[in-house]
N, CA, C and O atoms as CSV, one atom per row, in Angstrom:
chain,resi,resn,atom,element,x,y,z
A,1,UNK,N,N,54.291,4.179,-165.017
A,1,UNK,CA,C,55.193,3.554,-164.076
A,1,UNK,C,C,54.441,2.431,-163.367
A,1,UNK,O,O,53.446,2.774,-162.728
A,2,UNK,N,N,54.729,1.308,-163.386
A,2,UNK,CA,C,54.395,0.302,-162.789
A,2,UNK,C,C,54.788,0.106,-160.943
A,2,UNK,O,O,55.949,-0.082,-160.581
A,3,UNK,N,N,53.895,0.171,-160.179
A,3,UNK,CA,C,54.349,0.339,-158.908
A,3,UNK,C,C,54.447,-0.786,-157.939
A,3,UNK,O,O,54.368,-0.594,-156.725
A,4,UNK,N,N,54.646,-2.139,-158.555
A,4,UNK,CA,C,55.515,-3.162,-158.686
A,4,UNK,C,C,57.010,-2.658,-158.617
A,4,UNK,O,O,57.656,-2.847,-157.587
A,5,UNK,N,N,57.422,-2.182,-159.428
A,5,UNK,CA,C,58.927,-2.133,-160.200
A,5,UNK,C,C,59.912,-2.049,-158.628
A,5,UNK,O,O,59.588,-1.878,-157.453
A,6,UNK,N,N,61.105,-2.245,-159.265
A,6,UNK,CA,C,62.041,-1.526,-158.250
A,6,UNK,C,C,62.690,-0.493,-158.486
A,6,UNK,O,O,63.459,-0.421,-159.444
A,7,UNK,N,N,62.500,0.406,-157.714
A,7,UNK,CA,C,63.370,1.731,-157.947
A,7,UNK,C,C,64.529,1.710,-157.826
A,7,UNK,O,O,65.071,1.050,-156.939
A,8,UNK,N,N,65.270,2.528,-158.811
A,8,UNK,CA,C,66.369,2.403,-158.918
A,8,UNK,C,C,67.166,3.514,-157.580
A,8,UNK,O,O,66.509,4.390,-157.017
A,9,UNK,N,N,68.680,3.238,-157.258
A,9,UNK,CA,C,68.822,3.934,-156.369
A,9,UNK,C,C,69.226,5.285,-156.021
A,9,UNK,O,O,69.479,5.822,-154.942
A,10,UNK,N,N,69.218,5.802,-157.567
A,10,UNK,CA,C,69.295,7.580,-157.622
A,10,UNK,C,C,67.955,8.040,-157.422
A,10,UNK,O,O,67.766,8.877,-156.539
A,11,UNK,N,N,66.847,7.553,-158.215
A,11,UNK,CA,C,65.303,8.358,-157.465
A,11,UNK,C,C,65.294,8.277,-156.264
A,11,UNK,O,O,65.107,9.311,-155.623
A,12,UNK,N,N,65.511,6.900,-155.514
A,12,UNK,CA,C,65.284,6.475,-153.875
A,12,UNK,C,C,66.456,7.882,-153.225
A,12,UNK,O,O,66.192,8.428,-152.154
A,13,UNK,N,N,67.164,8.118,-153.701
A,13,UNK,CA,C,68.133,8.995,-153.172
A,13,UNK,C,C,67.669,10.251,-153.359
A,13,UNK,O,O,67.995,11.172,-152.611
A,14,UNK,N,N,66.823,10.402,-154.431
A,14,UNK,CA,C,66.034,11.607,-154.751
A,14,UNK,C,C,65.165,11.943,-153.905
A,14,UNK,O,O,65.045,13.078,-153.444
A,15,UNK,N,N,64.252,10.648,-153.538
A,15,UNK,CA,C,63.286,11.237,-152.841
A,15,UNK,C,C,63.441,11.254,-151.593
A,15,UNK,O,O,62.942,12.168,-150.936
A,16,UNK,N,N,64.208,10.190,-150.963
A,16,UNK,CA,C,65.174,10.849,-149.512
A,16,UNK,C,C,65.679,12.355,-149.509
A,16,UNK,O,O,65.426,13.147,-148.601
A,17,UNK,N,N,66.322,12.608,-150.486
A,17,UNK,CA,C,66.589,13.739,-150.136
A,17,UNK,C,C,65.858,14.785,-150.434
A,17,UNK,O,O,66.544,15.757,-150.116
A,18,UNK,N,N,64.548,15.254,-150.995
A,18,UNK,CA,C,63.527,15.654,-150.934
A,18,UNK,C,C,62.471,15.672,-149.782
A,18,UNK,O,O,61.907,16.602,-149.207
A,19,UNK,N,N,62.407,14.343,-149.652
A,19,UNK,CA,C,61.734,14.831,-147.734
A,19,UNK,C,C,62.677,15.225,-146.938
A,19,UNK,O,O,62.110,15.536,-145.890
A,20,UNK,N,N,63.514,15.348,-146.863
A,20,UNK,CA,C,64.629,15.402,-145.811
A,20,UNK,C,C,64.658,17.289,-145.652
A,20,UNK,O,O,65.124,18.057,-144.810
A,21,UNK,N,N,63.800,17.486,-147.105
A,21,UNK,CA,C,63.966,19.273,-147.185
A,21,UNK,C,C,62.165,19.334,-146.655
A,21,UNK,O,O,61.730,20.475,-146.494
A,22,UNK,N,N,61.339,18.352,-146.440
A,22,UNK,CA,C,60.526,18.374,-146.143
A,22,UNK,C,C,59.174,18.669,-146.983
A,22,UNK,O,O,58.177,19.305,-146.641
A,23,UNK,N,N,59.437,18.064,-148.078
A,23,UNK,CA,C,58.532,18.321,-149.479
A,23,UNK,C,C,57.506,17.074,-148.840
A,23,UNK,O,O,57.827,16.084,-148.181
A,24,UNK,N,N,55.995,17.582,-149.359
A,24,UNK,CA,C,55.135,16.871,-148.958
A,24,UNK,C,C,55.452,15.550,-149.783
A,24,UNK,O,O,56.357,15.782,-150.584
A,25,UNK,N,N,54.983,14.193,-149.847
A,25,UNK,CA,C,54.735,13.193,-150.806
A,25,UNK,C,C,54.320,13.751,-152.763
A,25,UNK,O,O,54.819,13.475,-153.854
A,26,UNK,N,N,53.207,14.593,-152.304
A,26,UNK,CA,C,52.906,15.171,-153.501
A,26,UNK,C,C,53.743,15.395,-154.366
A,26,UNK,O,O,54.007,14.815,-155.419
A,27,UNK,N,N,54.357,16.703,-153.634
A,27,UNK,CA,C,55.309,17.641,-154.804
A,27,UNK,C,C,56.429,16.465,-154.849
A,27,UNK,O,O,56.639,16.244,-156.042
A,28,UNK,N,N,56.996,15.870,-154.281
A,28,UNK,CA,C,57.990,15.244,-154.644
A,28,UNK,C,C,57.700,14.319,-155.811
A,28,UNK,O,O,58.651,13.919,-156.484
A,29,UNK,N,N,56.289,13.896,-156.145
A,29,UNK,CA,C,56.033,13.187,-156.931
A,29,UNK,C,C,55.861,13.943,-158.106
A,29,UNK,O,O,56.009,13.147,-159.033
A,30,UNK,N,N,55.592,15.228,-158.612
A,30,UNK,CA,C,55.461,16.235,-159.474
A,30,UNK,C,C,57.184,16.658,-159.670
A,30,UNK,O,O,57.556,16.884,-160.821
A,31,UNK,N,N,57.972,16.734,-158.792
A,31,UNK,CA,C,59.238,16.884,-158.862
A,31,UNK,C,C,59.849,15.798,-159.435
A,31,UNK,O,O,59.812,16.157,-160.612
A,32,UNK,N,N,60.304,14.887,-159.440
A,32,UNK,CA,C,60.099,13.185,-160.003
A,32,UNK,C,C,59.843,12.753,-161.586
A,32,UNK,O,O,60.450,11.920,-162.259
A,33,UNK,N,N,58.194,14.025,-162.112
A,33,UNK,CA,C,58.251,13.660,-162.901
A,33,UNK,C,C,57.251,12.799,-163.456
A,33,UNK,O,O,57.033,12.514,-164.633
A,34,UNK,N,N,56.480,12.309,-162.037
A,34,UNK,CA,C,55.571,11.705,-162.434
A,34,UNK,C,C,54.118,12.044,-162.780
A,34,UNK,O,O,53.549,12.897,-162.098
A,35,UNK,N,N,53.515,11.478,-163.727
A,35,UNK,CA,C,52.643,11.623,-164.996
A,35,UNK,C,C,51.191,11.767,-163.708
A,35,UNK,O,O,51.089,10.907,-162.834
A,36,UNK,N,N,50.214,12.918,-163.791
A,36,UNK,CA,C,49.174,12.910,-163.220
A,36,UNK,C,C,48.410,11.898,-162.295
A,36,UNK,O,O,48.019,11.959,-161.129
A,37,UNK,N,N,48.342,10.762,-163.462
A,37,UNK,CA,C,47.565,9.325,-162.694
A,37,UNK,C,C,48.609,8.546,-161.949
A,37,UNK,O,O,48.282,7.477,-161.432
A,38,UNK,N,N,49.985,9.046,-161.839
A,38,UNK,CA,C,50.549,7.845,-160.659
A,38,UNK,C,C,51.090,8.934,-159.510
A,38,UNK,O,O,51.821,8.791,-158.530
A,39,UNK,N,N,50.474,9.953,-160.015
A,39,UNK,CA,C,51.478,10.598,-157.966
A,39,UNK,C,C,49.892,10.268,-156.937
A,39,UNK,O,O,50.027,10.592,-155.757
A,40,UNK,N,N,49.144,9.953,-157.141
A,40,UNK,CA,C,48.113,9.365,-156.045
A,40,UNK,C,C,48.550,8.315,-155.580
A,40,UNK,O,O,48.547,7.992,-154.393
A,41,UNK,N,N,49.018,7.616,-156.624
A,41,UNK,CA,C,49.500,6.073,-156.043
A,41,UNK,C,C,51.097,6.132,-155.159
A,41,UNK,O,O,51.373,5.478,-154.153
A,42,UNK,N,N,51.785,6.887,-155.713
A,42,UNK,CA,C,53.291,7.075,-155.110
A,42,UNK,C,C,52.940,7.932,-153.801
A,42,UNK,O,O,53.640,7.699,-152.815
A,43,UNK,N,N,51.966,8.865,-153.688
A,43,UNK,CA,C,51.507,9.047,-151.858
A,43,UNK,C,C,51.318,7.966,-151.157
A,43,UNK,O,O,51.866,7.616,-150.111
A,44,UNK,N,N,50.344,7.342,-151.918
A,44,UNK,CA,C,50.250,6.302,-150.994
A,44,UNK,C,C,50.773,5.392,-150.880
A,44,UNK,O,O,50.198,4.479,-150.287
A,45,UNK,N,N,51.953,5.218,-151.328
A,45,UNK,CA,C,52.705,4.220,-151.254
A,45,UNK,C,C,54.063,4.897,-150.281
A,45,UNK,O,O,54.764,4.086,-149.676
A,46,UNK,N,N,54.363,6.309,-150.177
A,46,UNK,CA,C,55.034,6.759,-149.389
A,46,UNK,C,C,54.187,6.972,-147.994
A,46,UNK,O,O,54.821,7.234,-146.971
A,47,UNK,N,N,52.898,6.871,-147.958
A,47,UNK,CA,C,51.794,6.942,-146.390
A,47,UNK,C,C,51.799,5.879,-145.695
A,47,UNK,O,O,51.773,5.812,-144.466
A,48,UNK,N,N,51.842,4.730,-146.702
A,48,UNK,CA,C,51.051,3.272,-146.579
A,48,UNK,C,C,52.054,1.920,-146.812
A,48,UNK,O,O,51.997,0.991,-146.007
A,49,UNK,N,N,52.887,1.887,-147.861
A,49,UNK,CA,C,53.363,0.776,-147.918
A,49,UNK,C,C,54.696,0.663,-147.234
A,49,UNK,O,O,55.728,0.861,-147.875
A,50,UNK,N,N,54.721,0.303,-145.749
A,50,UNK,CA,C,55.793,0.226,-144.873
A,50,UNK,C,C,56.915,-0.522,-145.371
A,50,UNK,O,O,58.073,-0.323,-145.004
A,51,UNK,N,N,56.484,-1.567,-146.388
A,51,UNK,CA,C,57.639,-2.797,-146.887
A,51,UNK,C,C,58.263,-2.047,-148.216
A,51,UNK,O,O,59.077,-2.721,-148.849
A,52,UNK,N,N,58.048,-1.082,-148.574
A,52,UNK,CA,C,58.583,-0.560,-149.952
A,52,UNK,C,C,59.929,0.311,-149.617
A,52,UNK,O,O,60.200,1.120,-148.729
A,53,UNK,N,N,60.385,-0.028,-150.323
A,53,UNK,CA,C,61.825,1.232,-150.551
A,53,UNK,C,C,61.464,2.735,-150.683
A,53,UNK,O,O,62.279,3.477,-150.135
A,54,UNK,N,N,60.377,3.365,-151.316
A,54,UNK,CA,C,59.871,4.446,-151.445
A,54,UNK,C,C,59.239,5.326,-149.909
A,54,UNK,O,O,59.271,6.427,-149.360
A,55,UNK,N,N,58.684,3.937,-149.748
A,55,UNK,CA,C,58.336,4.089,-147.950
A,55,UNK,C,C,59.702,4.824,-146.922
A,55,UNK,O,O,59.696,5.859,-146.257
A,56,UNK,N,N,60.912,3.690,-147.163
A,56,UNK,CA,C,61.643,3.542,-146.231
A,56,UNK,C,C,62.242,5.040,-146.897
A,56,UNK,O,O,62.490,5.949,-146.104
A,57,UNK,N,N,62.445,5.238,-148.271
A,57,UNK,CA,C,63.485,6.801,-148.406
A,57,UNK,C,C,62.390,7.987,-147.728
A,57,UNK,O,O,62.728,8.932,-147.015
A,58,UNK,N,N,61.052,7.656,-148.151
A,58,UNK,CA,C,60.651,8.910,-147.696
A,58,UNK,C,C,60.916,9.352,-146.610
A,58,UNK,O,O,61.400,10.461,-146.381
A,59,UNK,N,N,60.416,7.935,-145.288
A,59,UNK,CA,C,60.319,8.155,-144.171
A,59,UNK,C,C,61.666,8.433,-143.446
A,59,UNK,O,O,61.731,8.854,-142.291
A,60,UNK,N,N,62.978,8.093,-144.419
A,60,UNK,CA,C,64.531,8.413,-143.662
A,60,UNK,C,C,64.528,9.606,-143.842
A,60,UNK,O,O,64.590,10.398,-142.902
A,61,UNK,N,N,64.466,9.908,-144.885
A,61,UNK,CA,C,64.496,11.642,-145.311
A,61,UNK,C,C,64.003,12.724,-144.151
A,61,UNK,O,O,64.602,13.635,-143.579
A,62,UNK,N,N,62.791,12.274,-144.069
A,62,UNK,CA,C,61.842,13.228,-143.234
A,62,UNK,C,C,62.189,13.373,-141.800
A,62,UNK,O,O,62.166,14.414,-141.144
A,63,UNK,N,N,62.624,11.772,-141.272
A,63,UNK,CA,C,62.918,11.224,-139.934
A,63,UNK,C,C,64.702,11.882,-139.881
A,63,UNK,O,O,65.189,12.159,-138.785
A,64,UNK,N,N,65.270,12.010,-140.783
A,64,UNK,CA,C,66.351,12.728,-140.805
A,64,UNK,C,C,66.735,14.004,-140.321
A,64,UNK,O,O,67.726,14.402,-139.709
A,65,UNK,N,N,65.531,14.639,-140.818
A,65,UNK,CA,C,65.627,15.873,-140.578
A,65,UNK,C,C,64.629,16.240,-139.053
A,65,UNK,O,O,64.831,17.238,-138.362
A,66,UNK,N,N,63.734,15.365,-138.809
A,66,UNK,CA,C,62.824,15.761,-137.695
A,66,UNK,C,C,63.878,15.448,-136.328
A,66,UNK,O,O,63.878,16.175,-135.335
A,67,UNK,N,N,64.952,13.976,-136.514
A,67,UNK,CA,C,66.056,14.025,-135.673
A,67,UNK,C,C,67.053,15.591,-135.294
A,67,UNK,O,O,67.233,16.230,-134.257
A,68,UNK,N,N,67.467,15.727,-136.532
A,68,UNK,CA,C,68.505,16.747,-136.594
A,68,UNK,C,C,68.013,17.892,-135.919
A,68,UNK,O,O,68.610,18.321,-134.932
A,69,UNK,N,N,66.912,18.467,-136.380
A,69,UNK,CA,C,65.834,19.394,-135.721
A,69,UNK,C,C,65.838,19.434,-134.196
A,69,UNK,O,O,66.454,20.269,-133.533
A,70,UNK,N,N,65.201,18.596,-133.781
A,70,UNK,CA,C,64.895,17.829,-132.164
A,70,UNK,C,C,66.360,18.106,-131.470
A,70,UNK,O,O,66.306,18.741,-130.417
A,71,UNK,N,N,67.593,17.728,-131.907
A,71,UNK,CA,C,69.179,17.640,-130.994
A,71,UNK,C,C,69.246,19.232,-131.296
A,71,UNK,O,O,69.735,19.816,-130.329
A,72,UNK,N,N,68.901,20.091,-132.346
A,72,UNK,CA,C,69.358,21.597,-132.549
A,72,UNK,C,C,68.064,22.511,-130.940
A,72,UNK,O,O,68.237,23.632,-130.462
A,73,UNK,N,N,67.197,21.731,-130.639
A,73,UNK,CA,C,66.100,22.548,-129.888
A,73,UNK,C,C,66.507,21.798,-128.563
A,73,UNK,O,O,66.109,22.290,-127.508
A,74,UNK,N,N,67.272,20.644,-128.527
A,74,UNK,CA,C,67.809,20.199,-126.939
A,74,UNK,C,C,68.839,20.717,-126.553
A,74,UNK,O,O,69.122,21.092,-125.415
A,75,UNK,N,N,69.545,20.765,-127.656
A,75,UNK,CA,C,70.945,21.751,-127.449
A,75,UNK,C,C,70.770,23.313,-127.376
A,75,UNK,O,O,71.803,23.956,-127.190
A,76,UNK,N,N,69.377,24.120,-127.522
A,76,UNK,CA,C,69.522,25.168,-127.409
A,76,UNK,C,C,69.169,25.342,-125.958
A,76,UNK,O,O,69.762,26.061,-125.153
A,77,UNK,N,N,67.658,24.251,-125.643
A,77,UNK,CA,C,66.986,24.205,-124.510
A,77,UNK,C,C,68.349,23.825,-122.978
A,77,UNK,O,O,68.547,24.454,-121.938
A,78,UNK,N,N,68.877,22.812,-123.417
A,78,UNK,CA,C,70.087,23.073,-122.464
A,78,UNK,C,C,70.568,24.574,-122.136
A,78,UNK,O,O,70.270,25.226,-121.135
A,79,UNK,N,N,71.142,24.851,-122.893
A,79,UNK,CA,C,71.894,26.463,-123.073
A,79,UNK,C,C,70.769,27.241,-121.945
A,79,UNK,O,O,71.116,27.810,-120.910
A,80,UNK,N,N,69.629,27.123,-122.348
A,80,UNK,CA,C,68.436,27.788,-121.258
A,80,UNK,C,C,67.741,28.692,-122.729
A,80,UNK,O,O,67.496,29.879,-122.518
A,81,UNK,N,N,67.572,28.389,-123.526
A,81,UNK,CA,C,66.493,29.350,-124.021
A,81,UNK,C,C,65.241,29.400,-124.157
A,81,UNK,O,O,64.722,28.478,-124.787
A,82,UNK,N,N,64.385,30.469,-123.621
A,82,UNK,CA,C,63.058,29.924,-123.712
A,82,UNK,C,C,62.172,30.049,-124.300
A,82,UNK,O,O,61.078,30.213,-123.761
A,83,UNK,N,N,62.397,30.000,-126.140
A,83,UNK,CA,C,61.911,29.480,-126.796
A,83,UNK,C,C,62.365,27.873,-127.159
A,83,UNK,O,O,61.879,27.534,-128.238
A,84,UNK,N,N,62.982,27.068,-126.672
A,84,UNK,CA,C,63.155,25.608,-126.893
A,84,UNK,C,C,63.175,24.891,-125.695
A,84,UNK,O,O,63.269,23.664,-125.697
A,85,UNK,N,N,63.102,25.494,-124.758
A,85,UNK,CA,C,62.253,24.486,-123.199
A,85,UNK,C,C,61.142,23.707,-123.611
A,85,UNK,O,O,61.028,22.497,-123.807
A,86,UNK,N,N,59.866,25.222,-123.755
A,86,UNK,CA,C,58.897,24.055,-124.097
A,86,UNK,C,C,58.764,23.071,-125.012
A,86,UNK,O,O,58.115,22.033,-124.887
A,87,UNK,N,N,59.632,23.564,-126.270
A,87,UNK,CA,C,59.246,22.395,-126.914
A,87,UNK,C,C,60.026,21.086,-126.411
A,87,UNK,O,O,59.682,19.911,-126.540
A,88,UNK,N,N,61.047,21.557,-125.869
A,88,UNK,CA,C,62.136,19.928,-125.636
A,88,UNK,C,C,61.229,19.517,-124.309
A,88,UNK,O,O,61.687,18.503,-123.781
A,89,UNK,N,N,60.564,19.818,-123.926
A,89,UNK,CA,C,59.622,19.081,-122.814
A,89,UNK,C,C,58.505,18.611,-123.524
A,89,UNK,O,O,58.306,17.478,-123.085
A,90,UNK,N,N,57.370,18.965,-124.692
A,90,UNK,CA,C,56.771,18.527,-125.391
A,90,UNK,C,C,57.611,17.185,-126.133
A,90,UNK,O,O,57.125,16.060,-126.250
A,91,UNK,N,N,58.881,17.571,-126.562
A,91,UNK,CA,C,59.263,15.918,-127.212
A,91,UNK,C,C,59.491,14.830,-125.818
A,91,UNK,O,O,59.209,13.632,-125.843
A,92,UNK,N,N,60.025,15.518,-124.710
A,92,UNK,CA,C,59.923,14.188,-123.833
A,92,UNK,C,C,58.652,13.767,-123.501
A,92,UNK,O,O,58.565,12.595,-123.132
A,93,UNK,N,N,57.307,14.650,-123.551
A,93,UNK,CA,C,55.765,13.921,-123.226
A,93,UNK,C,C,55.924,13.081,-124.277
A,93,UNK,O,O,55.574,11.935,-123.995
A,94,UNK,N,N,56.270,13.204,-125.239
A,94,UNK,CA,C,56.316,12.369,-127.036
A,94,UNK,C,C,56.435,11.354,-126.610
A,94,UNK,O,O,55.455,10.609,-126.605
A,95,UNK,N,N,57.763,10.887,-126.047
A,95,UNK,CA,C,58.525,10.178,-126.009
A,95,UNK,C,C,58.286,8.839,-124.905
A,95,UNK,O,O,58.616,7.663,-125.057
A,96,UNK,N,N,57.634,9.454,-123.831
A,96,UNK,CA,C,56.746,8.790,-122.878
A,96,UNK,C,C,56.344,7.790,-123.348
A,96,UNK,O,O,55.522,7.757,-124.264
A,97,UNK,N,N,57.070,6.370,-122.568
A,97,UNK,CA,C,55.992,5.349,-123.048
A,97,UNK,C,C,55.111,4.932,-122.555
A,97,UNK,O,O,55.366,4.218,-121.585
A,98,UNK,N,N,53.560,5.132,-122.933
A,98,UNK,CA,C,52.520,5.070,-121.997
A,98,UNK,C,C,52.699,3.227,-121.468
A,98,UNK,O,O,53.126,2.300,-122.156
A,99,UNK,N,N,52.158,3.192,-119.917
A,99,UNK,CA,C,52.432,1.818,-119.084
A,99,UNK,C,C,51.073,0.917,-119.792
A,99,UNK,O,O,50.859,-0.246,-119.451
């Protein structure tokens, strides 16, 4: 696989929806299909190359689900439970924009 190319938009949909279940870079690249010597390069091109399409599915996928996650632990932490206080106070330190 040449990592030039453009991906077509059923893998990009593949691998969105593969991080989105929260599969490391790796396995998604073993899931995929791809041949030993290019899932090093397809990590790092899902770690590293911010301008790539592979970049942007991984990181929607993942960012998809770390959203969805986050509103299920504010909405519990509202309710009052206290297992999701602390963490919904840990995402607002997150969130803090240092001055």
């Amino acid at each position: 696989m040449h990592w030039n190319m453009t991906w077509d938009q059923e893998t990009l949909q593949k691998i969105e929806d593969m991080a989105a279940a929260l599969l490391p870079a790796d396995e998604i690249a073993i899931l995929l299909g791809l041949a030993a010597d290019e899932r090093d390069a397809f990590v790092e091109m899902c770690r590293n190359h911010r301008s790539s399409s592979v970049y942007e599915a991984y990181h929607r996928g993942r960012l998809t689900t770390k959203y969805e996650l986050r509103k299920t632990v504010i909405r519990l932490a509202k309710a009052g439970s206290p297992a999701a206080e602390p963490l919904a106070d840990a995402y607002l330190k997150e969130q803090n924009i240092k001055k």
